[in-house]
C-alpha positions as CSV (number, residue, x, y, z in Angstrom):
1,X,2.5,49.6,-82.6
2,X,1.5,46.6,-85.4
3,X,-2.2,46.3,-85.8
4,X,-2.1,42.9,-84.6
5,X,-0.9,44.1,-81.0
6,X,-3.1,46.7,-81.1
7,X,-6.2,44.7,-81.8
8,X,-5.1,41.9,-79.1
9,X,-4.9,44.8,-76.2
10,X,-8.2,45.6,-77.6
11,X,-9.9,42.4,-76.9
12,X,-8.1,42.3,-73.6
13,X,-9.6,45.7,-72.6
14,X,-13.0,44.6,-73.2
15,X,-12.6,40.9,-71.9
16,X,-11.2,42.7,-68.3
17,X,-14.0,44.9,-68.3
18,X,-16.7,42.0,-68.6
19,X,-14.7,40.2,-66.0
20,X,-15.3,42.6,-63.1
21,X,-19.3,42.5,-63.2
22,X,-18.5,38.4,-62.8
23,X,-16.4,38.9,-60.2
24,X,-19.2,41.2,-58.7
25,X,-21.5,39.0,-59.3
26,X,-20.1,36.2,-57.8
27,X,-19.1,37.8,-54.6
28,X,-23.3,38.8,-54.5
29,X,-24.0,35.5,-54.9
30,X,-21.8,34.4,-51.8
31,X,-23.4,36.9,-49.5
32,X,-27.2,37.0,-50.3
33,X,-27.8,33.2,-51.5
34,X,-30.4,32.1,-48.9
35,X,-30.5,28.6,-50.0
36,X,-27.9,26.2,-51.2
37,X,-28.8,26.0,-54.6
38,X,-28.7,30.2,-54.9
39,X,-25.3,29.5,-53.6
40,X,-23.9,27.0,-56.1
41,X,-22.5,29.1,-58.7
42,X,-21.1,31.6,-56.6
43,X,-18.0,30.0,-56.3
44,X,-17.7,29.1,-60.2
45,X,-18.4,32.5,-61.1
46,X,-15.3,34.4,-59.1
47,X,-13.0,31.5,-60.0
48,X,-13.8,32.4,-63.8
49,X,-14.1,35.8,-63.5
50,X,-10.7,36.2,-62.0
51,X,-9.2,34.0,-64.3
52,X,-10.5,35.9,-67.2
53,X,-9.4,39.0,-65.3
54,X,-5.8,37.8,-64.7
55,X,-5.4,36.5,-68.9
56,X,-6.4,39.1,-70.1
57,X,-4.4,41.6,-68.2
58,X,-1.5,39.3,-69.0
59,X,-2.9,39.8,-72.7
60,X,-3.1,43.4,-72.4
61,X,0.3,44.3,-71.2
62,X,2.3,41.7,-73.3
63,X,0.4,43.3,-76.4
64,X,0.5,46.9,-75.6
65,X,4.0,46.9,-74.0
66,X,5.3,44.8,-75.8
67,X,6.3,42.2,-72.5
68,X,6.6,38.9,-74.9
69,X,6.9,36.1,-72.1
70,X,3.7,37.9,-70.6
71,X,2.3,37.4,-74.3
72,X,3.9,33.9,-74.5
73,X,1.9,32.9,-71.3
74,X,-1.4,34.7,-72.3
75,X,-0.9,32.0,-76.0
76,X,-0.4,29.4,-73.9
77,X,-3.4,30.0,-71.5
78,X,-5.1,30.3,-75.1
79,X,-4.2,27.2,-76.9
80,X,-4.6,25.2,-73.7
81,X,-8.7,26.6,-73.5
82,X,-9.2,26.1,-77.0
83,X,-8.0,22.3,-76.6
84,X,-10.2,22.1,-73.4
85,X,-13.2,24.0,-74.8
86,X,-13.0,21.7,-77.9
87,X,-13.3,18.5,-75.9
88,X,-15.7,19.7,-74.2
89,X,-18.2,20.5,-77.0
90,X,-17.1,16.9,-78.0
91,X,-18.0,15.4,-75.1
92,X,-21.3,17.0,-74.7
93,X,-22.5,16.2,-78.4
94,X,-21.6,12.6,-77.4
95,X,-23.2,12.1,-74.0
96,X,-26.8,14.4,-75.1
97,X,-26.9,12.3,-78.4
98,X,-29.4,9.6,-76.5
99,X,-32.6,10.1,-75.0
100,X,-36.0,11.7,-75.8
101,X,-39.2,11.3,-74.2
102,X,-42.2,9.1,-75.2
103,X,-44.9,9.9,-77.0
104,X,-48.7,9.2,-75.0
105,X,-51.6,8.3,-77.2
106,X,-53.9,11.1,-76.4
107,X,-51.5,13.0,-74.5
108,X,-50.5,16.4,-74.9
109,X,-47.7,15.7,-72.7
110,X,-44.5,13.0,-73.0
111,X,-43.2,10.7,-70.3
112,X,-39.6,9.8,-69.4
113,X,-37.8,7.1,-68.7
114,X,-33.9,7.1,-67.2
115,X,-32.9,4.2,-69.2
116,X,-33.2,6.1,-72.0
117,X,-30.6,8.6,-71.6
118,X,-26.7,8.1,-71.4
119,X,-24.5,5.7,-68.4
120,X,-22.9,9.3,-67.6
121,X,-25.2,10.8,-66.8
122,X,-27.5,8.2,-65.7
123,X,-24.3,7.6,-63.0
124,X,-24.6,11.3,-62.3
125,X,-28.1,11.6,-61.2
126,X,-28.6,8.2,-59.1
127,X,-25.8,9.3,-57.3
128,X,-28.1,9.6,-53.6
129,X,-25.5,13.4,-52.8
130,X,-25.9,14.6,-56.1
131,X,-29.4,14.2,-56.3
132,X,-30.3,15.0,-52.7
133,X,-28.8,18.8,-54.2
134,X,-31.1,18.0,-57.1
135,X,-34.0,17.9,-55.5
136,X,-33.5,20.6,-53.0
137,X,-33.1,23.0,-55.6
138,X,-36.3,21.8,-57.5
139,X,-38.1,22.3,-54.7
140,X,-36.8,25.3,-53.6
141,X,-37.3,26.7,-57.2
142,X,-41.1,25.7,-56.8
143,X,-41.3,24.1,-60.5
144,X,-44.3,22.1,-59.0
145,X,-46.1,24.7,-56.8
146,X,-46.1,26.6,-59.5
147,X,-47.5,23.6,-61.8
148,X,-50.4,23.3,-59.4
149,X,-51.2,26.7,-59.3
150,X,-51.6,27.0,-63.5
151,X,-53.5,23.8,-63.9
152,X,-55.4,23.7,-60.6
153,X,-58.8,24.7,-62.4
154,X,-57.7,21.7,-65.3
155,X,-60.5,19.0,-65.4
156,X,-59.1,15.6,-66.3
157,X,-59.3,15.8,-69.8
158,X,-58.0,19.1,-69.6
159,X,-55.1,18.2,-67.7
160,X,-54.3,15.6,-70.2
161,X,-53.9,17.8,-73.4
162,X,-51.6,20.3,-71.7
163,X,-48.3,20.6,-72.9
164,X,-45.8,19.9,-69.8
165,X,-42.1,20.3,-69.7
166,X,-40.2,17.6,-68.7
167,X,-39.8,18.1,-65.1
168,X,-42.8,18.8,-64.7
169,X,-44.2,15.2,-66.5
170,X,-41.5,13.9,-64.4
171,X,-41.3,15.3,-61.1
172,X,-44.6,16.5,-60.2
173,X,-47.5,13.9,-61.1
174,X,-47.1,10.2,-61.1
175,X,-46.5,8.4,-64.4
176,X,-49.8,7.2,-66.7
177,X,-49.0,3.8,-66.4
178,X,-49.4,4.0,-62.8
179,X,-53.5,4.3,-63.1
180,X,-53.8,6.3,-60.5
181,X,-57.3,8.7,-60.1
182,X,-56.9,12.2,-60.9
183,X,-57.7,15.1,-58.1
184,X,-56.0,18.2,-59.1
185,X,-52.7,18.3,-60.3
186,X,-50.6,17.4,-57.7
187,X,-52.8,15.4,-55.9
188,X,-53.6,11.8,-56.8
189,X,-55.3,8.8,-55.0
190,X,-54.5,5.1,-55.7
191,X,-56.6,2.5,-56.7
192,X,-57.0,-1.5,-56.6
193,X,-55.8,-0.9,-60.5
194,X,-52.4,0.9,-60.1
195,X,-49.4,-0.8,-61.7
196,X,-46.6,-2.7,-59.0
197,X,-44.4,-2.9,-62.4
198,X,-43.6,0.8,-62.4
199,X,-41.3,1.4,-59.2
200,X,-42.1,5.1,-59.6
201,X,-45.8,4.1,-58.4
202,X,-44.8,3.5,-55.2
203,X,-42.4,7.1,-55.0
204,X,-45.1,8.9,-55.6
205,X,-46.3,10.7,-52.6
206,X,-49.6,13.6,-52.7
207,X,-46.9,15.8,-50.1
208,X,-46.1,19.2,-51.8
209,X,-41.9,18.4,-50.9
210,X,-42.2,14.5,-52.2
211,X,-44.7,13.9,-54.9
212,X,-42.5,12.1,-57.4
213,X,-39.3,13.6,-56.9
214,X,-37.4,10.8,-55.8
215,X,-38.9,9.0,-58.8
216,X,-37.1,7.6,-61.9
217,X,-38.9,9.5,-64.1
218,X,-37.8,12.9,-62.8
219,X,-33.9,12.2,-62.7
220,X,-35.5,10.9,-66.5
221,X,-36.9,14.6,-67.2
222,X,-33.9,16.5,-65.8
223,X,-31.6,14.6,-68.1
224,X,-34.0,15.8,-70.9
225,X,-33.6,19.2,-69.7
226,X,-29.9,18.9,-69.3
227,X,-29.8,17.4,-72.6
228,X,-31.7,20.6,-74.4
229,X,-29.5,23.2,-72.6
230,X,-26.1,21.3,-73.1
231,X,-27.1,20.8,-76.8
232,X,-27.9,24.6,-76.9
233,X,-24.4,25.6,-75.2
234,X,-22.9,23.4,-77.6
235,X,-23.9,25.6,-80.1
236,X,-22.2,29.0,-78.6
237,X,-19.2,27.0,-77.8
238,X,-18.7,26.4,-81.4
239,X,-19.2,29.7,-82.1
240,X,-16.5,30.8,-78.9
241,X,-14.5,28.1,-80.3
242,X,-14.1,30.1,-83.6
243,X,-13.6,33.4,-81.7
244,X,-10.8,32.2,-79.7
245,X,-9.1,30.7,-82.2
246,X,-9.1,34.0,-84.3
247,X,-7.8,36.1,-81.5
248,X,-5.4,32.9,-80.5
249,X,-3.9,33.9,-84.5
250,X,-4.0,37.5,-83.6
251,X,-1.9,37.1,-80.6
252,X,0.6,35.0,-82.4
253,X,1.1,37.9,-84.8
254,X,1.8,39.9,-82.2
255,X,4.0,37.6,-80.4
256,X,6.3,37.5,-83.5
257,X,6.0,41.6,-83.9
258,X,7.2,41.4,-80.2
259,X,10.2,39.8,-80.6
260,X,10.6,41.4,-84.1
261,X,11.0,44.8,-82.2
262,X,13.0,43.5,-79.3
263,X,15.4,41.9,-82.2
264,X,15.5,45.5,-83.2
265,X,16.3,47.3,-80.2
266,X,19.0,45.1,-79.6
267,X,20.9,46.2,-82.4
């Protein structure tokens, strides 16, 4: 056996191995989600855990037995997620490269506005499905109960130097320009003064399930948080990128001691 086959079967070991917790994982997912938004990824999950299951057996054997058309279609599986996996970190520099919230004089907090952020995935989120999902899973994942719970106690001024995250500037209180008169966190009562220019002003509703989540503002500070975790995965998939395209070298190496031996045996 060449080191470069035995390294590859390696790799292939390992990546099977990880593949069969996903695959767990997934099938978990599928049977005790109670809401749809627990649900989403179960189907993701088993897709990509078999598929990492199936390459790298396919790996594996074509390596270690030395089965080169398994090997051929394990570096073609390769070069083909390398290609997508580069476009991919591509596209997601391109489309998180716009956007940032604004700065309030005064504020601890920033504000968020939709227009600020890229067509994509402005397109995306005004979608009425897509964001119907959206918001289900915001409120089932009780990002503004919990805000009203940690600032109940929060006197105005108070309220106004703390340091919120986006969804929570943009989902779960209206937006400053609105003027409306502060009650607790959550709950906020309109006055003769309050902006008609702002569309979120009239969104805005003091019920737990509506407060501003059909507001621009909130698509606006999901997009922010999209933008921060796609920038971040970005990041590792430079770093995959790199991987892959090592072991993608190593497999080629072993491709060619493949049909070096079966040359060989010929003979």
């Amino acid at each position: 056996m060449r080191l470069s086959n035995n390294l590859v079967g390696f790799l292939n070991f390992l990546t099977f191995l990880l593949s069969i917790p996903m695959v767990v994982a997934g099938v978990w997912l599928s049977k005790q989600g109670a809401t749809e938004c627990e649900k989403f990824l179960d189907k993701p999950v088993i897709i990509l855990g078999v598929f990492l299951m199936l390459v790298s057996l396919a790996g594996f054997i074509g390596a270690c037995f030395r089965v080169s058309w398994l090997l051929w279609v394990y570096l073609l599986v390769m070069f083909l997620l390398i290609v997508v996996l580069f476009g991919y970190t591509i596209f997601a520099f391109a489309i998180t490269n716009k956007g940032a919230g604004n700065v309030l004089s005064g504020k601890g907090y920033k504000e968020y506005k939709l227009g600020d952020y890229s067509h994509w995935l402005q397109k995306r989120v005004n979608s009425t499905k897509n964001w119907n999902k959206i918001k289900s899973c915001l409120i089932d994942s009780k990002v503004c109960s919990n805000f009203q719970d940690k600032y109940l106690n929060d006197t105005l001024t108070e309220f106004y130097e703390e340091n919120l995250s986006a969804l929570q500037s943009g989902c779960c209180k209206p937006s400053d320009d609105c003027g409306f008169a502060y009650v607790s966190p959550t709950v906020w009562t309109k006055n003769a003064t309050s902006s008609t220019v702002n569309p979120d002003c009239n969104e805005w509703d003091n019920d737990a399930k509506a407060l501003c989540f059909n507001c621009q503002s909130c698509k606006a500070g999901l997009l922010d948080n999209l933008k921060s975790n796609w920038k971040k995965t970005a990041v590792v998939n430079i770093v995959f990128l790199i991987f892959l395209i090592v072991v993608y070298s190593v497999g080629c190496c072993a491709f060619r001691n493949n049909r070096r031996d079966n040359e060989y045996y010929k003979q």
